[in-house]
N, C-alpha and C positions, 0 to 999 in steps of 0.2 A: 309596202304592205301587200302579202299577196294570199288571199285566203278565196274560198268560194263566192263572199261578198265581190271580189273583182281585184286588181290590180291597182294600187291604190299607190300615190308620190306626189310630190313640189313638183312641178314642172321646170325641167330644168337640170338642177344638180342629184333629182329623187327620179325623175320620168322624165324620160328624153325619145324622140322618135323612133331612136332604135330599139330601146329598150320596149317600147310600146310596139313596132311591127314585131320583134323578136317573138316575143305572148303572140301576138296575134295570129301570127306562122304556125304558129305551135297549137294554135285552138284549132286551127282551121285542118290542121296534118291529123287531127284527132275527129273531125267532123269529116274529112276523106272525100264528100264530094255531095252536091246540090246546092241551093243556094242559101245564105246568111245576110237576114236582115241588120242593117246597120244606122242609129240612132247616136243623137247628141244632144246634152242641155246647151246654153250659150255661153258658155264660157268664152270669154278671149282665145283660150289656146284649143278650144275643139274644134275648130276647121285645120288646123295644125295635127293632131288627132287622127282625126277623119283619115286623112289622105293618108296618113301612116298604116291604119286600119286598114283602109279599104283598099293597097297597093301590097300590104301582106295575105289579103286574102285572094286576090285575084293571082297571086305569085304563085300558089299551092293550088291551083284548077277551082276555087269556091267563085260561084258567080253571087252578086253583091245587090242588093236592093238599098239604096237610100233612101232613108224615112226623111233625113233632112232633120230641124230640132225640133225635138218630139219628149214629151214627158218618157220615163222608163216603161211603166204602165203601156206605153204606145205600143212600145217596143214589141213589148209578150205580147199583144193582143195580135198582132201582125205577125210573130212567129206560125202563130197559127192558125190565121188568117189566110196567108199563103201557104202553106203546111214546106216551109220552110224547116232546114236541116240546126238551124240556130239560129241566136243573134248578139247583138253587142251593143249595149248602150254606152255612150263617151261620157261620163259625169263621175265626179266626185262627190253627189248628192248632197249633203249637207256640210261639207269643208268648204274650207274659204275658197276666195279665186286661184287662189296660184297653184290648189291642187287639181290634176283631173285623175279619170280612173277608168277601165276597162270592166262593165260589168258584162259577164258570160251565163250565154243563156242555152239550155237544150231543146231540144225540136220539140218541145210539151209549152215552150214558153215560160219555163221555169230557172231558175239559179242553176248553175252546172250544183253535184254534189263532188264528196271527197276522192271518191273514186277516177274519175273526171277531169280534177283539178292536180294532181298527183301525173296524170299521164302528160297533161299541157306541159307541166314544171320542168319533168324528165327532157322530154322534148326538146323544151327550150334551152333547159341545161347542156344537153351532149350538140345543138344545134342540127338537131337530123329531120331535117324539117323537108315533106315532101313537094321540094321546087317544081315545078312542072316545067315544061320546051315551051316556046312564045305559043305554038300552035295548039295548046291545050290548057293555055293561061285563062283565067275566070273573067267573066263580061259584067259590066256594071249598067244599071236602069236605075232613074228614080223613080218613087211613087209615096209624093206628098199631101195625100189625101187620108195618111191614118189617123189621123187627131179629130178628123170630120168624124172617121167610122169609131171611133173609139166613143166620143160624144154622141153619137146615135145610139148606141148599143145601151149604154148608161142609163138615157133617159126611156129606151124602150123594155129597161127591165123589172120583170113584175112587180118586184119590193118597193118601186118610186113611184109614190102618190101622185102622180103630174097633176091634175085636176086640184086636187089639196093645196098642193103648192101655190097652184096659180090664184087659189081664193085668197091663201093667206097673205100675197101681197110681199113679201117678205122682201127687203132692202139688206142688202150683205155689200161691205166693204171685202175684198180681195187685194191679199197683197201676195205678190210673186217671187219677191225680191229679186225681179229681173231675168227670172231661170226661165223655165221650157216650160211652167204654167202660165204666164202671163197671158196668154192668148185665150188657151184651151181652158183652165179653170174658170174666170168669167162668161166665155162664148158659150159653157154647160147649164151654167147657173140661168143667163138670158135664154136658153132652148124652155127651163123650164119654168120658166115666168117670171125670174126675180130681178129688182130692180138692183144693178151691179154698178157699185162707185170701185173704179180700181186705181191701185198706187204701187207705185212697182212693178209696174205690168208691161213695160217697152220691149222686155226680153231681149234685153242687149248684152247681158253679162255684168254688171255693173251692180257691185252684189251693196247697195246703199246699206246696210245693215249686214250683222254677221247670218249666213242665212239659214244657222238650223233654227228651227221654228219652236222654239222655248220662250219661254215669257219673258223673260228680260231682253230679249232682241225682238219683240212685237210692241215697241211702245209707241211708232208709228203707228200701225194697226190700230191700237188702241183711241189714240188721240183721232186720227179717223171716225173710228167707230161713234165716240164723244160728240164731235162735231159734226158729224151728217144726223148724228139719233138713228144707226142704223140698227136692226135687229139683233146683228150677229158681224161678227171680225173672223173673216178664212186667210188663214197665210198656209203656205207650202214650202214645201226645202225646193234648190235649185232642180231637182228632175222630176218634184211634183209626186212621188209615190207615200207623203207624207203627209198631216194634215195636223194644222192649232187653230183653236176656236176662242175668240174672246167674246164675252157677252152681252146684251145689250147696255149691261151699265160701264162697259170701257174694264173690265173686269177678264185679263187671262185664265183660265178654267184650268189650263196644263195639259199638254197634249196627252197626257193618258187619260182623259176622260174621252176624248174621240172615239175611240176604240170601247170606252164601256157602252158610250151613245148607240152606238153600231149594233152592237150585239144586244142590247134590250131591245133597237128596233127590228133587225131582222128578226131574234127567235120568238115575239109576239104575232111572228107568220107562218112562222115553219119551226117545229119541232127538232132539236137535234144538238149534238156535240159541241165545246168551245175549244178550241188548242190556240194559244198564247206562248211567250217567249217566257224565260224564266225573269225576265226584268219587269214583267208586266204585271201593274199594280194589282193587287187586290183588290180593289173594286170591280172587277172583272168577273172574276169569281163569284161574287158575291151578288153580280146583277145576273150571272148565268144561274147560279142558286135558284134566285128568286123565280126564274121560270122554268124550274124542274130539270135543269141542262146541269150535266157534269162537265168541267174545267180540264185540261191536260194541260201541262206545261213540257215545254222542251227548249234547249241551246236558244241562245240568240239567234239571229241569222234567219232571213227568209226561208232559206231552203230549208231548214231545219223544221221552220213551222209547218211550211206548203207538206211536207213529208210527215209529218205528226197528224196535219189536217185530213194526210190523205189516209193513214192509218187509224184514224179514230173517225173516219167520216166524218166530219165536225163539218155544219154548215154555217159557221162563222170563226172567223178567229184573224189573228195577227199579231203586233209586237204592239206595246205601251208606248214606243215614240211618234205614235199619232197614224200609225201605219195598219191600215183596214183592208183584211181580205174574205173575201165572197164567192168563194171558189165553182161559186154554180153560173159564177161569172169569168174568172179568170182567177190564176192562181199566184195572185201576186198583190200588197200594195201598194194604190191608191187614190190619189188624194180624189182626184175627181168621183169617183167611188163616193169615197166617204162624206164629202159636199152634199152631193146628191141623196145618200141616206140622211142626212143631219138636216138635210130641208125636208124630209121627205116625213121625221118624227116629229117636227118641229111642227108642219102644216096640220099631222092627223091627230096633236097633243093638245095643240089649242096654249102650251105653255111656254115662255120663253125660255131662254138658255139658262137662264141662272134659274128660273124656275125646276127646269130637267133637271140641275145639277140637286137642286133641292131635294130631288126624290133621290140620291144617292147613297149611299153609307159615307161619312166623311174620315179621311185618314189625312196624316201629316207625310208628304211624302219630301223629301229631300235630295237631287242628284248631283252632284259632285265630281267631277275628273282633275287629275291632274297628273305630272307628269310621271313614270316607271320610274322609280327609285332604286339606288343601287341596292342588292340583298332582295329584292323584292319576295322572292319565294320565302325565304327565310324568315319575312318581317312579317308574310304572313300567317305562316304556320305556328307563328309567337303570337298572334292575335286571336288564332283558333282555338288555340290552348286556352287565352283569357275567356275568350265567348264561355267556351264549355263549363267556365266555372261562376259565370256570370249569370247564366238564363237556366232556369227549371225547362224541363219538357224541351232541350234544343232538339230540334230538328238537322240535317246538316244534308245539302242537295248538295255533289260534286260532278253536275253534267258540264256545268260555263260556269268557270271560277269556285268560286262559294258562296252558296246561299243560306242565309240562315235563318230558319222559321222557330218562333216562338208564338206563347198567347196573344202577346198585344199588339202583333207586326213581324216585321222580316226586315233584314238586311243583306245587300249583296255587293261583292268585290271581284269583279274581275279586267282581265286583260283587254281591251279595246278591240275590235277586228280590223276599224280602219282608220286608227290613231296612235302614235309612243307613248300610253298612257291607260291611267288605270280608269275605271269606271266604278263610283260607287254609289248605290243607291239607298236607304234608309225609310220603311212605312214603317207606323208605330200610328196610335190611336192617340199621340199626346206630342204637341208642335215641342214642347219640353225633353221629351223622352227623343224624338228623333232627332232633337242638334244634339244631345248627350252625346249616342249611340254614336254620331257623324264625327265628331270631334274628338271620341276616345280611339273611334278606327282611323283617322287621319292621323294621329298621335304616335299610335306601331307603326304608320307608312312613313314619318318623315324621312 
């Protein structure tokens, strides 16, 4: 899989070292010269990784800073931190173990965009990659103190009630599923008062659950949460830029409420714009409403938003898979981020989590993937035909796949960026109306 999201395979018979230094050559022939921060979640195979990484970039004259395993989050903040030339995170984020992936970052701390990603490809393609002589070969340092400074920065930023927090006492299980939050997710929560029971937190790679952070794979979490009576349940994807909240009654929320959480509490401080992904719920919208904020939407894809964010000014926004950006912080998500906002509404509200979720609008939301089917274009353009004669008033977004807005909700089908698979989502105002809707587009797709 190779798209702006990063470099993405099996390890193995999909991503192999060569194929991993080959990209890396090829970023670094396009970055031409200074130094490139280099990160990892714990996977098994990212010190395997690593060395691939970080022996193609010192091949082409790039000198290397190792962050060592660091959330992605880490990554950007130390881009420009250092006012380094770029960076690279080692993670397959939320795939299972046996994947990893090359995310690529520009000297802003941000996702490469298409422009960017187009020149590496070439590159890599025709192999013209600028080798350098031993005597002009790129030097390597670590410096494993970014997770401290990223955890400082968090709790030193104005929107975190520290004080509030600390009265409310607040008890938060954390689970890591083993990835590059295990450390730094807990260690933030404890900066700012709260008492942290953690599970999954050895960060050894040893992903004990499937580790995207969706409800049916938080039910550890949840039985935690049950059995200490803790306030709140945080889990993270393996590189930690993502965030799920279960409640205090052991009760998954869905990680698109993260992101609504975020954005009612930032803009009751600061006036200003929302920009979301086109996947992100409608509740979004709807809590930006509520405080006089207008909503943009644009492409999946972080960069996609970060570039939306930056064209609409928007002082809050991000993607509905739990992923929180705060751009007056950094322009990427999360999850520590989003922790830290989520204790930080929770302490100044006085209300619990299922409380908060109470003041929401409530929708049926439903997500679904499975695997690219043969005819795929075909099957769906026979499906857009049915839509059109199905729904009064359709609406038809053609930026990421197809989205289709009507009165009582929206549905959307697209292409995965870093999976062989389609992705479907379905909100509708009636749990009835959205398995319909799921079931008749499943139906064109077999």
């Amino acid at each position: 899989m190779v798209s702006t999201s990063g470099i993405r395979g099996v390890i193995g018979p999909g991503l192999d070292p060569i194929k991993i230094a080959g990209f890396t050559a090829a970023y670094g022939t396009v970055i031409k010269k200074g130094k490139v921060v280099v990160g990892r979640d714990s996977r098994v195979s990212g010190e395997m990784c690593k060395h691939a990484v970080i022996s193609a970039l010192v091949s082409v004259g790039i000198d290397v800073v190792d962050l060592g395993i660091v959330p992605t989050p880490t990554v950007e903040i130390a881009v420009t931190g250092l006012k380094a030339a770029g960076g690279i995170c080692i993670t397959a984020s939320h795939n299972p173990s046996q994947w990893n992936a090359l995310k690529f970052f520009n000297n802003k701390g941000e996702f490469i965009d298409k422009a960017f990603l187009d020149k590496l490809v070439k590159i890599h393609e025709t192999k013209s990659y600028a080798l350098k002589s031993y005597i002009k070969i790129g030097t390597v340092t670590e410096d494993f103190a970014w997770v401290d400074r990223h955890i400082k920065a968090v709790v030193g930023l104005p929107i975190i009630n520290k004080p509030a927090i600390k009265r409310r006492k607040l008890k938060v299980v954390v689970d890591a599923v083993n990835g590059a939050g295990s450390d730094a997710l807990p260690r933030l929560l404890e900066k700012l008062g709260v008492k942290v029971i953690r599970i999954n937190c050895l960060g050894n790679g040893d992903f004990v659950h499937q580790p995207e952070p969706i409800p049916k794979n938080l039910t550890m979490l949840a039985n935690a949460v049950k059995k200490h009576r803790a306030d709140i349940g945080m889990a993270c994807d393996p590189d930690a830029d993502r965030l799920a909240l279960i409640d205090e009654q052991a009760q998954a929320i869905g990680e698109e409420l993260t992101l609504a959480l975020a954005v009612k509490h930032v803009l009751a401080k600061k006036r200003g714009q929302v920009v979301v992904n086109l996947s992100t719920s409608r509740v979004t919208e709807d809590v930006a409403a509520e405080a006089k904020a207008k909503t943009f939407y644009t492409p999946v894809g972080e960069a996609n938003v970060v570039a939306g964010m930056r064209r609409h000014r928007a002082v809050i926004g991000g993607e509905g898979n739990g992923g929180v950006i705060y751009p007056a912080f950094h322009a990427g998500r999360d999850a520590l981020l989003g922790a830290a906002i989520t204790a930080s509404l929770l302490a100044e509200s006085g209300f619990t989590v299922s409380g908060l979720v109470g003041t929401l609008p409530k929708y049926y939301t439903i997500k679904q993937k499975a695997p690219l089917p043969q005819g795929y274009e075909q099957k769906v353009a026979k499906m857009e035909k049915a839509a059109r004669k199905s729904f009064d008033n359709l609406q038809i977004d053609r930026r990421d796949g197809l989205r289709f807005d009507f009165s009582r909700g929206w549905f959307q089908i697209r292409k995965s960026n870093t999976e062989p698979i389609y992705r479907l989502i379905v909100e509708t105002d009636s749990n009835k109306l959205s398995r319909l809707i799921r079931d008749e587009v499943m139906t064109f797709l077999k």
